[in-house]
C-alpha positions as CSV (number, residue, x, y, z in Angstrom):
1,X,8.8,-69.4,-56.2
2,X,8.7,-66.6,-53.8
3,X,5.5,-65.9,-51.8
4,X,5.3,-62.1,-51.1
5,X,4.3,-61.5,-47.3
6,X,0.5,-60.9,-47.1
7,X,-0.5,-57.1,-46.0
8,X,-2.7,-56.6,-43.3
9,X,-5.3,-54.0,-43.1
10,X,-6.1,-52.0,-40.3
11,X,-8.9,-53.6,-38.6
12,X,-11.8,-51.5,-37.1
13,X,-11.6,-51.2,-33.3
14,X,-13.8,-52.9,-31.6
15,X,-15.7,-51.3,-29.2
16,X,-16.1,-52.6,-25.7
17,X,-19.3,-51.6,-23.6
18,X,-17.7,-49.7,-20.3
19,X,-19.8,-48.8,-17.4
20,X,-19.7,-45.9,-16.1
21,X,-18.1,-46.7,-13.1
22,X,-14.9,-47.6,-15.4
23,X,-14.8,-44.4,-17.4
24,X,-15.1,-42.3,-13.8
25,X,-11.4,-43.9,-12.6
26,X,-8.9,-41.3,-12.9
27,X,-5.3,-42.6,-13.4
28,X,-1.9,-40.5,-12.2
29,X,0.9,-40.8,-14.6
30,X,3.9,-40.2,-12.6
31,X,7.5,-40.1,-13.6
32,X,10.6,-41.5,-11.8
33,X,12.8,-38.3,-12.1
34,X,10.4,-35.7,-10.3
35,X,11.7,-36.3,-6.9
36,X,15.1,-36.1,-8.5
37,X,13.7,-32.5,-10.5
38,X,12.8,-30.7,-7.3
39,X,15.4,-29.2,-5.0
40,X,14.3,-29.7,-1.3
41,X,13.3,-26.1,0.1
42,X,15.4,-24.7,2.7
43,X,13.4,-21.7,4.2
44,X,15.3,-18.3,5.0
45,X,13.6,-18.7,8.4
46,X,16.3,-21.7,8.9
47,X,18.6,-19.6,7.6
48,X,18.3,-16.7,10.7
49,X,17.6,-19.4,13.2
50,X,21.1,-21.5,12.4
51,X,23.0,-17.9,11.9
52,X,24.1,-18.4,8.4
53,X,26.1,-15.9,6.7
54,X,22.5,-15.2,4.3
55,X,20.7,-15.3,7.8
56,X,23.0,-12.5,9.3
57,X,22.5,-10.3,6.0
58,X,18.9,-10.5,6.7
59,X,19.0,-9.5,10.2
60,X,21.7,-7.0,9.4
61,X,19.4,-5.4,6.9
62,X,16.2,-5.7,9.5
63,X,18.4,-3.6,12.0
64,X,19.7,-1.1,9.8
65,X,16.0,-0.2,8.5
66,X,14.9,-0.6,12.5
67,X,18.1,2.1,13.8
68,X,17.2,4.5,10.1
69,X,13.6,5.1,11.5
70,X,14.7,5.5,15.3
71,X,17.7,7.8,14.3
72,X,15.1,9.7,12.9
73,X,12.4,9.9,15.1
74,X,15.4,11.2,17.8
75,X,16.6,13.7,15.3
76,X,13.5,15.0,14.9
77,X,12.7,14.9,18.7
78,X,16.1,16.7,19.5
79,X,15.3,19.2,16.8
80,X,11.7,20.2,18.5
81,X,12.8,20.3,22.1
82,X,16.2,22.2,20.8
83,X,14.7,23.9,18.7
84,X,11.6,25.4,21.3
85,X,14.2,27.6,23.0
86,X,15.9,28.6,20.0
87,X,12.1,29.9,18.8
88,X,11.7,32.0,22.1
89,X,15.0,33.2,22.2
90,X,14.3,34.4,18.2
91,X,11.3,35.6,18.6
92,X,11.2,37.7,22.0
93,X,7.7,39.3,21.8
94,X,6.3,35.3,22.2
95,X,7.5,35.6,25.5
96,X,5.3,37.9,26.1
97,X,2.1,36.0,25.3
98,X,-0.2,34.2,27.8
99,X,-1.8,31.3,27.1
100,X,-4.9,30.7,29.8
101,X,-3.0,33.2,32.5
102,X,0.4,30.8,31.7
103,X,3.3,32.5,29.7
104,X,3.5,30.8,26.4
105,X,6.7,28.7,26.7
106,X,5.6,27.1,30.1
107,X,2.3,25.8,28.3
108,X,4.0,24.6,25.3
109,X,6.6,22.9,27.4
110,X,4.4,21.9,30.2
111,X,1.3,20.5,28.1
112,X,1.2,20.6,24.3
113,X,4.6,18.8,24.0
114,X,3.6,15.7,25.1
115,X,0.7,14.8,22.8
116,X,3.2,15.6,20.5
117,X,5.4,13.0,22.0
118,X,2.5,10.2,22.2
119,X,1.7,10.6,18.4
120,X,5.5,10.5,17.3
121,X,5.7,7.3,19.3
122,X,2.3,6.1,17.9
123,X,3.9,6.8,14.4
124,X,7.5,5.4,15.2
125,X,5.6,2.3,16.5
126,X,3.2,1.5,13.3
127,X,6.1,2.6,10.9
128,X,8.3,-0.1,13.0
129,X,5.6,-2.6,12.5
130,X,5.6,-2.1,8.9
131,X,9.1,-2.8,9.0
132,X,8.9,-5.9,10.0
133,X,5.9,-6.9,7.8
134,X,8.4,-6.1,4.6
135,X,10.8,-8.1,6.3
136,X,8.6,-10.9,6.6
137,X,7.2,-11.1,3.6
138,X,11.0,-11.0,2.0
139,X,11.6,-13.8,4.3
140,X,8.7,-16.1,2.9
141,X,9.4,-15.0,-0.7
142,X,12.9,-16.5,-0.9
């Protein structure tokens, strides 16, 4: 005679009275293989600072962007001061203007040009700035 094994069935669960102290006790499930998952940072910072090869592409790129914006500001410098005595030579009657008893050309070289100076280097300053607050930023991002 064969007994047939006896089924069990499912008990109800019991319910245990927790304060609420207990139920206020966060737990962190970690796993082993996270430290393992993550690739330890290295910073493009490090990269300039130790002269990499990535770290001379950066600063290559930083000085080519820096000598765009200064070859510019001198071409366009060069191309005002050249370009004054070219307009006079042009244009002959403006030589015979007066400007506060002062011929025209002496008060445009003597006075206005140099405000004109000031704000180019204001601009050539702020715009330099700027480039280096891209470059930054690129530098953080990687």
């Amino acid at each position: 005679m064969s007994q047939e094994p006896r089924r069990q069935e499912p008990r109800p669960a019991r319910r245990t009275s927790l304060s609420r102290e207990d139920t206020s006790r966060r737990v962190t499930v970690t796993s082993p293989r996270t430290a393992a998952a993550r690739r330890p940072r290295y910073p493009a910072t490090l990269e300039i600072d130790e002269q990499t090869r990535l770290g001379e592409v950066y600063m290559r790129s930083l000085l080519r962007t820096q000598f765009r914006l200064a070859l510019f500001v001198c071409t366009v410098l060069a191309c005002v001061i050249g370009g004054l005595p070219l307009l006079f030579l042009l244009i002959p009657d403006l030589s015979e203007v007066h400007l506060l008893g002062v011929p025209l050309a002496w008060a445009v070289l003597a006075g206005l040009i140099y405000p004109a100076f000031v704000i180019g280097a204001w601009l050539y300053v702020r715009q330099a700035e700027r480039n280096e607050r891209h470059f930054a930023e690129l530098v953080e991002r990687r």
